[in-house]
N, C-alpha and C positions, 0 to 999 in steps of 0.2 A: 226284631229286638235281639239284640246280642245276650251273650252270655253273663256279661260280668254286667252287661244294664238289667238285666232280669233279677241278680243277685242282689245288685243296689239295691234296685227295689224291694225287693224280698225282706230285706234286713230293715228298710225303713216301718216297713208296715209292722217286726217285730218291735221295736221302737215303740213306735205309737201305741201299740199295743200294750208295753210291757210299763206306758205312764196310765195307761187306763187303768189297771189291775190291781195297780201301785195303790193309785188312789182308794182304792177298793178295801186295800189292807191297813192302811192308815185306819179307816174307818172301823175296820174288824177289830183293830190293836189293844184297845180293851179287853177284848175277850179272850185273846190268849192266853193260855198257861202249859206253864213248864213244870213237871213234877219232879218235888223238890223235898220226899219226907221221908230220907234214910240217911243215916249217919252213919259214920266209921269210926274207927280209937285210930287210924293212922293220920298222921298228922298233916300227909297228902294224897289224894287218891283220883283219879280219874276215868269216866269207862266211854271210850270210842268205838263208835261204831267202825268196822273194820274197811266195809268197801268206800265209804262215803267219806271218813274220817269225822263224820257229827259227832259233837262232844254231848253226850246223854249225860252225862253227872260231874261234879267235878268238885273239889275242896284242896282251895291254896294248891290249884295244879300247877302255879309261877315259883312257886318257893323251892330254892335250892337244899340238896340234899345229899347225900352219899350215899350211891348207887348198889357198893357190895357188888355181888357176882351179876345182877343184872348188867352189868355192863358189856357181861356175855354173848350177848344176843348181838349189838353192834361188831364184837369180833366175827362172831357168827357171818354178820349179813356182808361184811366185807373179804371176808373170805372166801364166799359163795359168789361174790360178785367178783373175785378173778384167781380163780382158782378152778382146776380138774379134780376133781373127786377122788380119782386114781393119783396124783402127784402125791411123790416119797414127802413127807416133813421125816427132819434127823433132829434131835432131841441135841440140845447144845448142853455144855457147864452151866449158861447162862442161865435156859430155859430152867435146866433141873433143882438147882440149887441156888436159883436170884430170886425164890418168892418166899414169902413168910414159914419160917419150920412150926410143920403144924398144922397150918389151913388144910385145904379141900386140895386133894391131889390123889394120880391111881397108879404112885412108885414108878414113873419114867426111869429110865437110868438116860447116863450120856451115850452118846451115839445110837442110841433106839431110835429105831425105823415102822413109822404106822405110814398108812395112807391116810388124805385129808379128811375122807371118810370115816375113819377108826378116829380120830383126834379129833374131830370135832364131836361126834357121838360121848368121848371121855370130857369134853369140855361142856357140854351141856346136861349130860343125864347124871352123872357125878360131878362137875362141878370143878375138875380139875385145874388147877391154874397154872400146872408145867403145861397142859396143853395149849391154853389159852399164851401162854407167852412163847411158843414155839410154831405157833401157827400165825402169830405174827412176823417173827424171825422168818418164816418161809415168806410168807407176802413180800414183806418189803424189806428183806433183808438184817433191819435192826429194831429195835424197838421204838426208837425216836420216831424214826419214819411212820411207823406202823401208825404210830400214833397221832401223827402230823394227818393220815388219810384216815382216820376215825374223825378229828374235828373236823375234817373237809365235807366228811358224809354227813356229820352233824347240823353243817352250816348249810349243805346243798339241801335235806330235807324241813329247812326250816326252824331247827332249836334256835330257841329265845336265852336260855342259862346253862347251856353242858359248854364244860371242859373235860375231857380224857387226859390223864396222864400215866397212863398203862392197857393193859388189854385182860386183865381178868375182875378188877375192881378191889385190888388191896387196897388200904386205908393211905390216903393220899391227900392234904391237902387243894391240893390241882386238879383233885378227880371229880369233881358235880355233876349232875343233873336237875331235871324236876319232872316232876309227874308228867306235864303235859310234853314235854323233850322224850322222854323214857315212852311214852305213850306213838309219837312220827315216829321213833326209831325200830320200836316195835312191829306199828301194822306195815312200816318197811319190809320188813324181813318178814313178815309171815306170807308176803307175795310170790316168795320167793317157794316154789313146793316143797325143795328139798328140806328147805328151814322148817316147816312147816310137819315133813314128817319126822323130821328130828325129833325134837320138842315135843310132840305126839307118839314118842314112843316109848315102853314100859321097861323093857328087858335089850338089852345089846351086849353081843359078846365079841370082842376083839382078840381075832386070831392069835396062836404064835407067832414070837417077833424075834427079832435077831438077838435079844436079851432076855427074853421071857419065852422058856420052853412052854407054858403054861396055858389056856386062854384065860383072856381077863373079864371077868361077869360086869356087866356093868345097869344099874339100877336107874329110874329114874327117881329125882329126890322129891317131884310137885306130887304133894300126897292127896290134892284135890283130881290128881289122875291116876296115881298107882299108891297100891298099899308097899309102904314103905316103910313106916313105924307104926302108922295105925290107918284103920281104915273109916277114921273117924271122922275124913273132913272130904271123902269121894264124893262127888259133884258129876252128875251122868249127861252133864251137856259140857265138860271140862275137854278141849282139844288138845291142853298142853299145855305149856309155861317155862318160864324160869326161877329160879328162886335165888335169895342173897339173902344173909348175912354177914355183919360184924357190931364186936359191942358200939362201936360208933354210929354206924349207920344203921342199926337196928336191924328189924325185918323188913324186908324189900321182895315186891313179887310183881311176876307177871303173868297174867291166864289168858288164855285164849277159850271160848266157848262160843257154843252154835246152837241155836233153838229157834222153830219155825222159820226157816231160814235167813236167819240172820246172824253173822259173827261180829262178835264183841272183844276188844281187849280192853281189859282191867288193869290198871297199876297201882298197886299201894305202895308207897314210903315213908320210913320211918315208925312202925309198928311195931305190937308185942307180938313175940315170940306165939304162935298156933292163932293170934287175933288174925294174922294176914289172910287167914285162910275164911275163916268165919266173914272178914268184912270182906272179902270181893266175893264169899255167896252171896249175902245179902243184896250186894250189891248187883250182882247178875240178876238175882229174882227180880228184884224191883224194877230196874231196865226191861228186862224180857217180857212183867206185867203192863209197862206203863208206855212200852209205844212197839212201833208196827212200823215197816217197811211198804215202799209202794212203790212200783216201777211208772218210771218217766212216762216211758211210750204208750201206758196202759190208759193215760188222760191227758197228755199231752199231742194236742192236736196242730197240725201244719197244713188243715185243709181251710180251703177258704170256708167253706160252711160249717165248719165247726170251733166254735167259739169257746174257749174256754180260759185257763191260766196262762197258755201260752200266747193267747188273743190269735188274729189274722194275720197269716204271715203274708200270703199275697198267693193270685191265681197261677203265677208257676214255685207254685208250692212242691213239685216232683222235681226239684232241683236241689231241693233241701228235706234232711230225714232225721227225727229224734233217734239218735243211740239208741238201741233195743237195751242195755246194759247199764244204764241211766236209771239211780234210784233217788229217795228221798225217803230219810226216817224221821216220822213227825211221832208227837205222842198220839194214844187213841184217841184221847177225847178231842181230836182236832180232825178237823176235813181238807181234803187234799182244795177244797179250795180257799180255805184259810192263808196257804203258805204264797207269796210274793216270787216272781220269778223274775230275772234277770238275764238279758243279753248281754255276754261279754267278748272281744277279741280270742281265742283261744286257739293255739297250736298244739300236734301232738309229733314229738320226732318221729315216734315209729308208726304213726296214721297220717300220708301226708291228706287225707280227706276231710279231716277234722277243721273247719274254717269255723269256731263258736263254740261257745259252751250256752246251755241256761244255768244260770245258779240259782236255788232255790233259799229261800230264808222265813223262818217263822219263829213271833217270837224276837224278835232281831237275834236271832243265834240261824248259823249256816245250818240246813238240815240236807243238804246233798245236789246232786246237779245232773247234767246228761250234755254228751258232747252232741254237734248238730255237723252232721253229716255231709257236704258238697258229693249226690250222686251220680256227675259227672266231671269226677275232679279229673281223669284219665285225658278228657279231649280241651284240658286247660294250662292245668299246673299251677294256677296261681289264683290268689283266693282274697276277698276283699281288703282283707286288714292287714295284708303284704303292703313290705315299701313304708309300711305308718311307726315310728318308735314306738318301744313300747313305752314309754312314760306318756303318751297321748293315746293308749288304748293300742295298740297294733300290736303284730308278731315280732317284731321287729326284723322281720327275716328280710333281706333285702332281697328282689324278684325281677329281671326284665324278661318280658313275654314277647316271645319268636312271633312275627306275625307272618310265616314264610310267604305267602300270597304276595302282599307287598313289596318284600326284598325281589322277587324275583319279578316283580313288573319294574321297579327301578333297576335292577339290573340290565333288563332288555333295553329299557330307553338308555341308559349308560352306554352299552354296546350302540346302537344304534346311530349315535350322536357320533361316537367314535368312527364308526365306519362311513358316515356322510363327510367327515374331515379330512381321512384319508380319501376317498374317490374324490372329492374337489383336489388335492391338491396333485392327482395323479391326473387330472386332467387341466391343471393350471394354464400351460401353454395355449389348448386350444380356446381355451376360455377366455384368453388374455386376445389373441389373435380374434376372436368374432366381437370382445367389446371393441379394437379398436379398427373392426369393418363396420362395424353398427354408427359407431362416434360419429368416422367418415362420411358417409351417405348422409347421415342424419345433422350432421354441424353447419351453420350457418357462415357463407363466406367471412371470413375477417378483414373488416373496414380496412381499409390505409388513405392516405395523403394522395397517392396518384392514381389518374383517370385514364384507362385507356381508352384511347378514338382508332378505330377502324376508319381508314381511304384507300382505296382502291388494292384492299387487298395486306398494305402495310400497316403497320402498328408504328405509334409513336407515342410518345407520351410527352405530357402535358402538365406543367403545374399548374393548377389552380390559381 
């Protein structure tokens, strides 16, 4: 049996499997629950589990809103995503003197010179918005554009309600979000490390510059990580955040924290002033009490004799492997065999090994997944749900597999054929010459009208 009839199989068997289980949890579906007994003053808020993206809590996380300096963070991630660390940013007229007099800024002058490094550290831990619109100016030249590959990033990770129409979140019309948008935009960019230790950091000071003989201190303003004004709202599982305001768009935050292994980001919108802080603790306690992380591979079984959520996948079961990296966040009071699991088509650009996902779901809410491994993707290249659109389930990746064995047995016969047509026709003559000594010998006299008679010797002929 071949490879990819091994695989068929394999995939049928999770199939059948994956209606058995189904069944199983239809029947458990009463018994589920989802804990649901903390409230906020922000008018939106949502807390994602960060590797998984399971949504643990959420209130009017659809509702549009004004972002404020959260909007940072998407400057942030697309900066990071094409930009060197080291690359000069130069401080334009534009940059310095095109944002509100007044806001959050750390005195650029025109023509100052930071690295992307220094600028963005001043765009997140103070908050600056010359930064935030000169580091756009460097990306992509002007602001329109910059702004044009903010919605692109908006729309490739998924948001439902953002529009961007700037890069540091002055008050804008054109500018929205909503909690659950602000929420993919976020656990984006914290994948990112660098982002990651931005946001995470207390104190930064940015060298002398070609206009500041000076260094410039720089603070971070999330006071659930560094004391700042008061030390009244430290949070000791806090990795970092962003913060916004404006009178419009009120308080607006975002936190990153990590307890028992598991990181969460929290957004609140539209909040009072010191409530943002207070409602994404509570909010953190409560998630952190009320569920638990579990790894795929830990119960997720791919052997024939071990029967569990993922059911029987089939006896070449060593052709296919659960992700080690594969999690699912349920609440406690649930057991990992309450949750329903699911085969899907799934590709990964930078894994070409990745032929499936399981999705897991409890609760009818996503609680995380595990990609399923082809461990002999090396002596193939091409993987079930190649060649299939994706609107019918496939990768949609299109695939023709080299079968060289074959090419080169039709090749020989091609030569071979060739070469029996040349030797016939290089021996045509003599070939022509023996059928027509064969014919001869072998042809029967041909009749006519006259009879010879033999007498004595002479021939005569005779008509009939």
């Amino acid at each position: 049996m071949n490879i990819k009839r091994k695989l068929a199989k394999a995939l049928a068997f999770i199939f059948i499997a994956n209606s058995i289980f189904s069944m199983k949890s239809i029947q458990a579906e009463a018994a589920d629950y989802w804990p649901s007994g903390v409230d906020v003053v922000a008018e939106s808020a949502i807390v994602m589990e960060e590797e998984t993206g399971t949504i643990l809590y959420s209130k009017n996380m659809d509702d549009v809103h004004y972002p404020a300096s959260i909007t940072k963070i998407m400057t942030a991630l697309i900066v990071l995503e094409n930009c060197d660390l080291d690359e000069t940013v130069t401080f334009s007229a534009e940059a310095v003197y095109g944002t509100e007099l007044g806001s959050s800024s750390i005195a650029r002058d025109v023509g100052e010179e930071m690295t992307v490094e220094q600028t963005l550290y001043g765009m997140m831990l103070e908050s600056a918005n010359e930064c935030a619109y000169a580091l756009g100016e460097h990306v992509a030249g002007d602001m329109d554009s910059f702004v044009d590959m903010m919605n692109a990033k908006a729309k490739e990770l998924g948001c439902k309600n953002t529009h961007f129409n700037n890069s540091n979140g002055l008050p804008d019309e054109e500018h929205y979000t909503s909690a659950y948008d602000m929420a993919l935009i976020s656990r984006a960019a914290y994948k990112i490390p660098k982002f990651a230790e931005i946001v995470g950091t207390k104190n930064y000071t940015i060298p002398a510059t070609n206009k500041h003989s000076d260094p410039t201190p720089l603070n971070n303003h999330h006071q659930m990580l560094h004391y700042y004004k008061t030390n009244q709202y430290l949070y000791e599982y806090c990795l970092g955040g962003k913060t916004g305001y404006t009178v419009v768009a009120g308080a607006t935050l975002v936190t990153y924290a990590k307890k028992d292994g598991m990181t969460l980001v929290c957004v609140v919108m539209k909040d009072t002033t010191t409530d943002e802080y207070t409602d994404t603790t509570n909010l953190f306690e409560y998630c952190f009490d009320n569920f638990s992380k579990y790894a795929v591979a830990d119960f997720a079984s791919i052997s024939e004799d071990d029967v569990n959520v993922t059911g029987v996948l089939s006896e070449n079961s060593e052709l296919i492997k659960v992700d080690e990296d594969g999690i699912i966040v349920i609440p406690k009071t649930a057991s990992i065999l309450d949750v329903t699991s699911t085969v899907v088509p799934y590709s990964d650009e930078e894994d070409s090994s990745v032929i499936g996902q399981l999705q897991y779901s409890y609760a009818d809410k996503s609680v995380g997944y595990a990609n399923l491994i082809f461990t002999n993707a090396d002596t193939t290249g091409s993987y079930p749900f190649d060649n299939i659109p994706v609107e019918d389930g496939g990768s949609g990746k299109e695939y023709i597999q080299v079968d060289y064995p074959k090419i080169g047995l039709v090749i020989l016969i091609v030569l071979a054929v060739i070469c029996l047509i040349m030797f016939i026709r290089s021996k045509s003559s003599e070939i022509l010459l023996f059928r027509h000594r064969y014919m001869s010998r072998h042809q029967k006299p041909q009749k006519t009208n006259m009879t010879i008679i033999r007498d004595n010797g002479k021939k005569r002929k005779r008509r009939r």
